[in-house]
C-alpha positions as CSV (number, residue, x, y, z in Angstrom):
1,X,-35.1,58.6,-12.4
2,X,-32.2,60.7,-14.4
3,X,-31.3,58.0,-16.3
4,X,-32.5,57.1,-19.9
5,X,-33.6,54.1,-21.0
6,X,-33.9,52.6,-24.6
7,X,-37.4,51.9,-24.9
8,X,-40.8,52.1,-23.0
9,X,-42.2,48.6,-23.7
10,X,-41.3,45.7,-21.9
11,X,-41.7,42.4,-21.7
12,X,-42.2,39.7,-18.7
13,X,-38.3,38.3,-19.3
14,X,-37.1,42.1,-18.9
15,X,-39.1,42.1,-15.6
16,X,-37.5,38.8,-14.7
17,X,-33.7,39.9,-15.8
18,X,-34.3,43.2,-14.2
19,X,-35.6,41.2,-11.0
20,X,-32.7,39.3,-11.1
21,X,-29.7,41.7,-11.3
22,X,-31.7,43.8,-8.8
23,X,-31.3,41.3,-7.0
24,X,-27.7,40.9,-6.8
25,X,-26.6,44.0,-6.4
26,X,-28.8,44.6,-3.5
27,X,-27.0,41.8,-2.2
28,X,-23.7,43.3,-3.2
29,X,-25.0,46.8,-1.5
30,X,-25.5,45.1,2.0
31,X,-21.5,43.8,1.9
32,X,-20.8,47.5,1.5
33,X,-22.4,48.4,4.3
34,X,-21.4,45.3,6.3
35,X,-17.6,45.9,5.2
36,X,-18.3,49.5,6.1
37,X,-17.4,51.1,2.4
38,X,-18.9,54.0,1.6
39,X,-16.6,57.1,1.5
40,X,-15.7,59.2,4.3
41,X,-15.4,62.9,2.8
42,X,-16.2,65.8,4.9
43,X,-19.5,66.7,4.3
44,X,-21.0,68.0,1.5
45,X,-24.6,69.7,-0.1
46,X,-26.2,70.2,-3.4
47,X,-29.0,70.3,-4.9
48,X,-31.6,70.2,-7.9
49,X,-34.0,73.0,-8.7
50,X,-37.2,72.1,-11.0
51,X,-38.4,75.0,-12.3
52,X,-41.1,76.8,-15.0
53,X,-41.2,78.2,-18.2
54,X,-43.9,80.7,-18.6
55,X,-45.0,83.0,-21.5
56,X,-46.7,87.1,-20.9
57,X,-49.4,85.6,-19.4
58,X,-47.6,83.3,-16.7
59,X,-48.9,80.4,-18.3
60,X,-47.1,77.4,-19.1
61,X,-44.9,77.5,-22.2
62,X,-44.1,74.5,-23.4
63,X,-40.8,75.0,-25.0
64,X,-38.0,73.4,-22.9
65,X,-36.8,71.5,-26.1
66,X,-35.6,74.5,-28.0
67,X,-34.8,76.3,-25.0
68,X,-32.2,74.0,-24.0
69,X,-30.4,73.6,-27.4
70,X,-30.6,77.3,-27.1
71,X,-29.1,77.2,-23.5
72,X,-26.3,74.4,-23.9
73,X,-25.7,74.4,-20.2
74,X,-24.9,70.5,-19.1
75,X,-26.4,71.4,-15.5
76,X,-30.0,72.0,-16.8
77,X,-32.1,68.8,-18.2
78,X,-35.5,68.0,-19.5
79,X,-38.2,67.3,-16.4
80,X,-41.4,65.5,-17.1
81,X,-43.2,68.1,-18.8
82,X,-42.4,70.4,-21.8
83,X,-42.5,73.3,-19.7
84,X,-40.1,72.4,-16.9
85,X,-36.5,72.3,-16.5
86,X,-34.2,71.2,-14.0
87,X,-31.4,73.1,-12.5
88,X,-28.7,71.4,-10.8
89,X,-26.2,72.7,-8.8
90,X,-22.2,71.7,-8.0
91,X,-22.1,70.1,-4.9
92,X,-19.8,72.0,-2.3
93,X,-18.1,71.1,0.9
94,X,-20.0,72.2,4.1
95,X,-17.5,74.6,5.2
96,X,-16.2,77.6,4.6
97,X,-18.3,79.4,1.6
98,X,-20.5,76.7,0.6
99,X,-23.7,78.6,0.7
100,X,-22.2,81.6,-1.0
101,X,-20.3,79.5,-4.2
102,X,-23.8,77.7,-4.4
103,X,-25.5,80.9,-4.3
104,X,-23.2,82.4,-7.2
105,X,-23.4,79.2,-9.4
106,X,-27.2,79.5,-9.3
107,X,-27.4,82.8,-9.8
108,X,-25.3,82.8,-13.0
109,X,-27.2,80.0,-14.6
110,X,-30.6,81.1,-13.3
111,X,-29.5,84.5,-15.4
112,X,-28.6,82.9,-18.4
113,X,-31.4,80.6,-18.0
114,X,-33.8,84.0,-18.1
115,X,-32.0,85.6,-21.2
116,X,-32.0,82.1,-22.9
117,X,-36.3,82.1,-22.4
118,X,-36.3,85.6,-23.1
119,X,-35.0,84.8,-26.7
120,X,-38.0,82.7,-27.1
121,X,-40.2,85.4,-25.5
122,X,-40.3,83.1,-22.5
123,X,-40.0,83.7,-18.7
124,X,-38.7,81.5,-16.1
125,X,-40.5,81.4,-12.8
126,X,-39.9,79.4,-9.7
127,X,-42.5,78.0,-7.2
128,X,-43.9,74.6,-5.8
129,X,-46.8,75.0,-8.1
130,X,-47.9,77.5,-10.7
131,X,-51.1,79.2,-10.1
132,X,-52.2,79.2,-13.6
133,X,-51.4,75.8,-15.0
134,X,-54.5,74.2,-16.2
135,X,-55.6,70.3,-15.8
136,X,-55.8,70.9,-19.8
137,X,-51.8,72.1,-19.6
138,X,-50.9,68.4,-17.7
139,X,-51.5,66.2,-21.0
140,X,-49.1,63.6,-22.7
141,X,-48.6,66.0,-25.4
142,X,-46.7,68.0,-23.1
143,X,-44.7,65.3,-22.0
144,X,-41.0,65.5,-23.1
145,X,-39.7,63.8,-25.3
146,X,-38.0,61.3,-23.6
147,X,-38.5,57.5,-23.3
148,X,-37.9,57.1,-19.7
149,X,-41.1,59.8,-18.9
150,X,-43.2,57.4,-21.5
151,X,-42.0,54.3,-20.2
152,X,-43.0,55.8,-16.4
153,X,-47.0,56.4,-17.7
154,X,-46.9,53.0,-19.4
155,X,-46.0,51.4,-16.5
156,X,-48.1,53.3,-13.8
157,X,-50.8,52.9,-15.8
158,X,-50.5,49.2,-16.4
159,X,-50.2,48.7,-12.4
160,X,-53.6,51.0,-12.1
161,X,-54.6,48.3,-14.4
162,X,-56.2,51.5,-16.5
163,X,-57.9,53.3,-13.8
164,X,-57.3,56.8,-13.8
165,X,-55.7,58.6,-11.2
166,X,-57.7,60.1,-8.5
167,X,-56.8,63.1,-7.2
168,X,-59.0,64.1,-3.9
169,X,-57.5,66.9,-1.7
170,X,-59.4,68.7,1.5
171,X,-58.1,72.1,2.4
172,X,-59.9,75.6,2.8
173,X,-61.6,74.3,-0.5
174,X,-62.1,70.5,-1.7
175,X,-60.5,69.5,-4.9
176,X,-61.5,66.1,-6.6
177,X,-60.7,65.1,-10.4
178,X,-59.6,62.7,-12.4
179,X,-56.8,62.1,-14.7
180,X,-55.4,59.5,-17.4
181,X,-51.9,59.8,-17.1
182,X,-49.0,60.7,-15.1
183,X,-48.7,64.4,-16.0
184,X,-50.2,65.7,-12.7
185,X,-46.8,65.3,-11.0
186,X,-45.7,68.3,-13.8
187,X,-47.5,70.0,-12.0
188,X,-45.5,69.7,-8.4
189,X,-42.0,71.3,-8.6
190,X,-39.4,71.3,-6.0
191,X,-36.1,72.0,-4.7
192,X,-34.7,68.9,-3.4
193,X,-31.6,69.6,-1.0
194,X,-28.7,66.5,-1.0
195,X,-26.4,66.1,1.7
196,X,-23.8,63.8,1.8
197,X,-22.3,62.1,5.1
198,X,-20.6,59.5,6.1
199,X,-21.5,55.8,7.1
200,X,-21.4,56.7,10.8
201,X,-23.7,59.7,10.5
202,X,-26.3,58.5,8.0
203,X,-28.9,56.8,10.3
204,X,-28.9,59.6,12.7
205,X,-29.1,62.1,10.1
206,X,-31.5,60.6,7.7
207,X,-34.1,60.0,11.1
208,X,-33.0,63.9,11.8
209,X,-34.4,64.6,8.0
210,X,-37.6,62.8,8.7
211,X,-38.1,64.7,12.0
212,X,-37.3,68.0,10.6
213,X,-39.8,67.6,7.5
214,X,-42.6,69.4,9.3
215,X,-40.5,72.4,10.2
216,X,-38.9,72.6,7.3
217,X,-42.4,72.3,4.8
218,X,-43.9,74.6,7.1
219,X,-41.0,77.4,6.7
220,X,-40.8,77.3,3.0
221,X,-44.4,76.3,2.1
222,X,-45.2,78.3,-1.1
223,X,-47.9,76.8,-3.1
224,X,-51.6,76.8,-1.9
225,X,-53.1,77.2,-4.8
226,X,-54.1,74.6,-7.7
227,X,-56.6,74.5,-10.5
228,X,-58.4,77.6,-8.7
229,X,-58.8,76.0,-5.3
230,X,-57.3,77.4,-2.2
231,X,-56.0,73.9,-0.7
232,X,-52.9,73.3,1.7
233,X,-50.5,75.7,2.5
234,X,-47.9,72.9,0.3
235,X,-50.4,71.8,-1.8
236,X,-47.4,69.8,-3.7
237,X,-47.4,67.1,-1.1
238,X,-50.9,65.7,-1.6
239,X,-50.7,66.0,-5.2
240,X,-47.1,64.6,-5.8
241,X,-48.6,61.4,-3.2
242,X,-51.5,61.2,-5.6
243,X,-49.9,61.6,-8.6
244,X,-48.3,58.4,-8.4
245,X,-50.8,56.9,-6.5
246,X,-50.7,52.6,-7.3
247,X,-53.3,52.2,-4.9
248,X,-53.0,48.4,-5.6
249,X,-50.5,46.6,-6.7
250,X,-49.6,43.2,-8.2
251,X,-50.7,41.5,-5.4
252,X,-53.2,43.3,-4.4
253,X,-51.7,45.6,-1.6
254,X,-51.7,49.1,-1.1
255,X,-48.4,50.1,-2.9
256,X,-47.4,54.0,-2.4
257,X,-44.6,55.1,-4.0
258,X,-44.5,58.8,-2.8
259,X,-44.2,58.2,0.7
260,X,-43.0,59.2,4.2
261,X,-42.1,55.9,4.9
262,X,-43.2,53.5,7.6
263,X,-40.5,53.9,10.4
264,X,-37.0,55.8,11.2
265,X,-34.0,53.7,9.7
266,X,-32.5,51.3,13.2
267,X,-29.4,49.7,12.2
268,X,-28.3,50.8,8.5
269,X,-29.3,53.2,5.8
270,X,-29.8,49.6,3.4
271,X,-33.0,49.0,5.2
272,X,-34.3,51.3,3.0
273,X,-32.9,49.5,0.2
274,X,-34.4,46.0,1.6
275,X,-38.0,47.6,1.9
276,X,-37.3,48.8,-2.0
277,X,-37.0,44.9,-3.2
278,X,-39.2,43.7,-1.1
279,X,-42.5,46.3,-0.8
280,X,-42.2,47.8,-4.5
281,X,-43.1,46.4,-7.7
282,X,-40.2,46.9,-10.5
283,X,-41.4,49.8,-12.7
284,X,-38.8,50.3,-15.2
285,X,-37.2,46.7,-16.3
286,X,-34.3,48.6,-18.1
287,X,-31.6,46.2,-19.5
288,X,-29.0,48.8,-18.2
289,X,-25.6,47.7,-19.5
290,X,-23.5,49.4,-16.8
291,X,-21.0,46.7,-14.4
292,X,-22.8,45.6,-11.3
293,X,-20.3,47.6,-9.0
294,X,-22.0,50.8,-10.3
295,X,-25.5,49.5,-8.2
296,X,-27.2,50.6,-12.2
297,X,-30.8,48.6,-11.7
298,X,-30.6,48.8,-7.5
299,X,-30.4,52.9,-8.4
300,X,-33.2,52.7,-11.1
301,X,-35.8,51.6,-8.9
302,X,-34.8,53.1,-6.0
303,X,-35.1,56.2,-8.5
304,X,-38.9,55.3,-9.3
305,X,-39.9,55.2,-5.1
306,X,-39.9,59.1,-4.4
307,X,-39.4,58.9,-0.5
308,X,-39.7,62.4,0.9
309,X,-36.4,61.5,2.6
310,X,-34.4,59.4,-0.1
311,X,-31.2,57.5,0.8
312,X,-29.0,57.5,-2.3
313,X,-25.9,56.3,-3.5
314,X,-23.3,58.2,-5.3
315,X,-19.5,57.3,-6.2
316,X,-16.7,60.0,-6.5
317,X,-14.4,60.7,-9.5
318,X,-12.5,57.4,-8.2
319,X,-15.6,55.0,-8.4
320,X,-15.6,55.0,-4.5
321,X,-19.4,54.9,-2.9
322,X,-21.0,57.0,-1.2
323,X,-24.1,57.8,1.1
324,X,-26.4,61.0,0.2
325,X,-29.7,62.2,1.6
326,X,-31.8,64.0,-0.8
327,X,-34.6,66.0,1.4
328,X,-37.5,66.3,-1.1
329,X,-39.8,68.2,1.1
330,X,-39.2,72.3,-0.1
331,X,-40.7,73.6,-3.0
332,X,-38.9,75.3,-5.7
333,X,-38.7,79.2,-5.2
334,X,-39.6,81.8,-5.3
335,X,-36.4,83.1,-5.4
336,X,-32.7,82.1,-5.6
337,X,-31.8,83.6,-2.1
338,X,-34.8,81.9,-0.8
339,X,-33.8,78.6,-2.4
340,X,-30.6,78.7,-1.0
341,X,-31.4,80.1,2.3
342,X,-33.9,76.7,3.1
343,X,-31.1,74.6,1.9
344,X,-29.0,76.4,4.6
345,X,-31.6,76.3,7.0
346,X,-31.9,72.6,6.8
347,X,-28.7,71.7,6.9
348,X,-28.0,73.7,10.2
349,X,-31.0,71.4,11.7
350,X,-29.8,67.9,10.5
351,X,-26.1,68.7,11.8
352,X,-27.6,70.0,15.1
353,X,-30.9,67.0,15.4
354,X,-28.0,64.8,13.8
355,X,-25.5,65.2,16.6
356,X,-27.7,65.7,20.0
357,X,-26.0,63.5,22.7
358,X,-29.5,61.7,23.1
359,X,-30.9,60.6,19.5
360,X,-34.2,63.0,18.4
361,X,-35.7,59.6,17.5
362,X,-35.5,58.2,20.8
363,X,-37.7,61.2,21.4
364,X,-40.7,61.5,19.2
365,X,-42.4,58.7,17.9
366,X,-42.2,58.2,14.3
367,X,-46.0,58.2,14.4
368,X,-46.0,61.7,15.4
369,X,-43.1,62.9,13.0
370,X,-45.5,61.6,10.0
371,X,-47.9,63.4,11.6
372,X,-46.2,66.8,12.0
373,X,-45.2,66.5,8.5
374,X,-48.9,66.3,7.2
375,X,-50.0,69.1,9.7
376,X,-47.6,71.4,8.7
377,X,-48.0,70.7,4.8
378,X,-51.5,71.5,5.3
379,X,-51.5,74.6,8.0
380,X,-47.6,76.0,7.6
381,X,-46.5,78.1,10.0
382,X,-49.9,77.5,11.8
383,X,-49.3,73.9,12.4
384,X,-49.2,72.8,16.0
385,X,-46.8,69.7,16.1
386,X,-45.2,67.4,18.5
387,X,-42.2,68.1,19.2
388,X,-39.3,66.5,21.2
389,X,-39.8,65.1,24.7
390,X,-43.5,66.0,24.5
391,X,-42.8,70.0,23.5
């Protein structure tokens, strides 16, 4: 969803030329993986940080215009609303110092990120959600100012067919309301964890992320609180899902596009892709001028389905592909040690789920790893899960 597009209005031809060159390049995407082409580079890990700006009161300041003119740092970009930011981070090779340089890199622009908001008499804060942000707060004049956030509530909207979106959450309280637009998701904020690995590695790797979702929302689960209800112990995973909730689509069926999925990959990381043209409407018909070797409308939509576990491809400085996991389950925060110690956490437990001599999908059914995820999102540490071989 990083990508800009020109306008938010479209038309039924720019649904039907975006359908079209969606199509072809997820055609060209399965030759890649038939003709085994993605890049075989040692490892690597990086990440994206979303994160707050906050005045005295540790309220929402929506200010992220100024305060990124004011901060001129290429690696932090707009988000959805006003008053968040996203940090991202140099991806480094998993060896040697990579937590450390990510670590430093962070740190540095997490600094200058605090003295920029304290020019503006601003704070920055970090966590899955902020305690004090208001319903009022999530409202499309707090939506940045960019056309591809406009173009998103346009479109949701238009599948909802103008229903608002229900938000109905049971946890030690009940939460139920309503809302008009798509801000609600400003309110979730995460830190989403990439990892890049080879062809080879990436179905037993992305299965090992699905697996290792409970653990690793239960470890870092921060956020229990919204609009002054004590919910889940990661209250960001029932609101992100409802959020973006297009309970019907254009034909009728349940669409979801925040999602666990509906089974561990088999054969090939594309079967994601597949499910992509075939299960999800086209949200954002962009005419995207970019060659059809660069995958530009096959990334776009696959941009605008917010798998917890999203496959993605990347290319290198030499236009090469290649295969990333992006593990969407952590929150953001609260700290920069803690944000990198979960991403090092969870990259010790794909490599070791991800290389078992007997695949951890062949033991536990997909069924129950949805249902550990849920459980632990909910209850945290107190979860009791299913675990492999029956554990």
């Amino acid at each position: 969803m990083g990508k800009e597009v020109s306008n938010s209005r479209f038309s039924r031809q720019d649904f039907k030329a975006f359908g079209n060159r969606l199509d072809e390049e997820t055609r060209l995407l399965e030759s890649w993986f038939r003709d085994h082409r993605f890049e075989n580079a040692p490892a690597q890990v990086g990440f994206e940080l979303e994160a707050w700006l906050v005045d005295h009161d540790q309220r929402p300041a929506p200010i992220n215009e100024v305060f990124l003119e004011r901060l001129a740092n290429n690696l932090v970009v707009p988000e959805l609303a006003r008053f968040n930011v996203e940090i991202n981070g140099t991806p480094q090779p998993l060896s040697g110092k990579a937590f450390s340089k990510l670590s430093d890199e962070l740190e540095t622009t997490w600094d200058n990120c605090v003295r920029a908001a304290g020019e503006l008499d601003a704070q920055m804060a970090m966590i899955g959600h902020l305690p004090t942000v208001l319903a009022e707060d999530l409202t499309l004049s707090h939506m940045s100012q960019l056309a591809r956030f406009r173009a998103l509530n346009e479109q949701v909207l238009r599948l909802r067919q103008g229903n608002p979106l229900t938000i109905n959450i049971q946890g030690r309280e009940h939460l139920r309301t309503a809302h008009f637009d798509v801000m609600l998701e400003a309110a979730a904020t995460s830190f989403q964890i990439h990892v890049q690995v080879t062809q080879a590695q990436s179905v037993r790797f992305y299965n090992a992320a699905q697996i290792l979702s409970a653990p690793m929302v239960a470890a870092c689960a921060n956020s229990p609180f919204l609009f002054g209800k004590e919910l889940w112990e990661e209250t960001r995973i029932p609101l992100f899902e409802q959020a973006i909730g297009l309970q019907t689509a254009e034909d009728g069926h349940p669409c979801q596009r925040v999602t666990f999925g509906t089974d561990y990959v088999r054969d090939s990381l594309f079967e994601c892709f597949e499910e992509n043209i075939r299960t999800y409407p086209i949200l954002l018909p962009a005419n995207l001028e970019e060659a059809e070797e660069h995958l530009p409308h096959l990334r776009l939509h696959n941009g605008t389905i917010w798998r917890w576990n999203r496959p993605l491809i990347g290319f290198d400085t030499g236009g090469r592909p290649h295969l990333r996991i992006e593990h969407r389950v952590v929150p953001s925060g609260p700290t920069v040690r803690d944000c990198i110690a979960n991403a090092a956490f969870f990259c010790g437990l794909i490599h070791e789920l991800g290389t078992t001599s007997t695949p951890a999908e062949d033991r536990l059914d997909f069924s129950d790893a949805k249902n550990n995820f849920y459980a632990a999102a909910r209850q945290g540490l107190d979860a009791r899960i299913k675990w492999l071989d029956g554990e």
